[in-house]
C-alpha positions in Angstrom: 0.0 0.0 0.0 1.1 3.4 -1.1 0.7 6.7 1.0 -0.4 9.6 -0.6 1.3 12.2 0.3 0.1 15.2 -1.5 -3.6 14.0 -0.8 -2.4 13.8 3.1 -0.7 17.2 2.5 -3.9 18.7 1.5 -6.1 17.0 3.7 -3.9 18.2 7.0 -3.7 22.2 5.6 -7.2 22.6 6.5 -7.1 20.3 9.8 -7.2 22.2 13.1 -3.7 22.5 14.6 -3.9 19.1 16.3 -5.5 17.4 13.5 -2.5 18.9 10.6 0.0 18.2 13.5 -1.0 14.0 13.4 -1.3 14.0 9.9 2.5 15.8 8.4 3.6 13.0 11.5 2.4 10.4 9.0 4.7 12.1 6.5 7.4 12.6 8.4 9.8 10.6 11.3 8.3 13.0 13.4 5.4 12.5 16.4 2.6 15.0 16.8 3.3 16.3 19.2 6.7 17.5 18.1 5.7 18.9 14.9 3.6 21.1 16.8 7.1 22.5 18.8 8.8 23.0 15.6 5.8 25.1 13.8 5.2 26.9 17.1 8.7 27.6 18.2 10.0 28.6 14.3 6.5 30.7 14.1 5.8 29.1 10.5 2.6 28.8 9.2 0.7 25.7 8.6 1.2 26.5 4.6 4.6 27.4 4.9 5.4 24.2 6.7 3.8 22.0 4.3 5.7 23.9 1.2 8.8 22.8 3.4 8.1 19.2 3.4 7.3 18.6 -0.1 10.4 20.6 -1.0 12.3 18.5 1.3 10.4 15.1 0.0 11.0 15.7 -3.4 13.2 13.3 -5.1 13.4 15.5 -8.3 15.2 18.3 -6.8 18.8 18.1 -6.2 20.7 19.5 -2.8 21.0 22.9 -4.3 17.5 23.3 -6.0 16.1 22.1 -2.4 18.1 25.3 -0.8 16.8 27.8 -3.1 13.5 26.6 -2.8 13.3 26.4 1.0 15.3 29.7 1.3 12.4 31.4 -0.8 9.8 29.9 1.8 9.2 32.3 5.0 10.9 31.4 8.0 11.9 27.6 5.9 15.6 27.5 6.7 15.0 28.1 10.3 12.9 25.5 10.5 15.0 23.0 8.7 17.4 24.1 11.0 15.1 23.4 13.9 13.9 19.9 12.5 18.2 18.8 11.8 18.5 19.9 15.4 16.0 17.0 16.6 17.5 14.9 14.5 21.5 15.2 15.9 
């Protein structure tokens, strides 16, 4: 079985904060309640955040096409920033 995950993308940008929260944790390695954290700590928007995560899921776009892109979304490269942190 295959996820979806611009149909799950679009689906959680008009959840509730909770509700988006679970579902980008189904895209991600990430649990609820931490992606909450990230969006409210880097003060990203639910939109923004989701722009981030397809940039970052895209298997089309090389290193440096990934930078540009998530330099040109608002507050993006502080959240990647913020989500590497976790990570390390």
């Amino acid at each position: 079985m295959t996820i979806d995950y611009k149909k799950l993308a679009k689906e959680a940008a008009t959840a509730t904060n909770k509700e988006y929260a679970d579902r980008i944790a189904l895209l991600t390695n990430f649990k609820s309640a931490e992606i909450q954290k990230i969006i409210q700590q880097n003060n990203i928007d639910k939109e923004d955040f989701l722009k981030l995560i397809e940039v970052i899921k895209n298997d089309t776009l090389d290193n440096e096409k990934k930078a540009v892109a998530i330099q040109e979304i608002n507050k993006g490269l502080e959240t990647v920033i913020s989500l590497v942190g976790k990570l390390i």
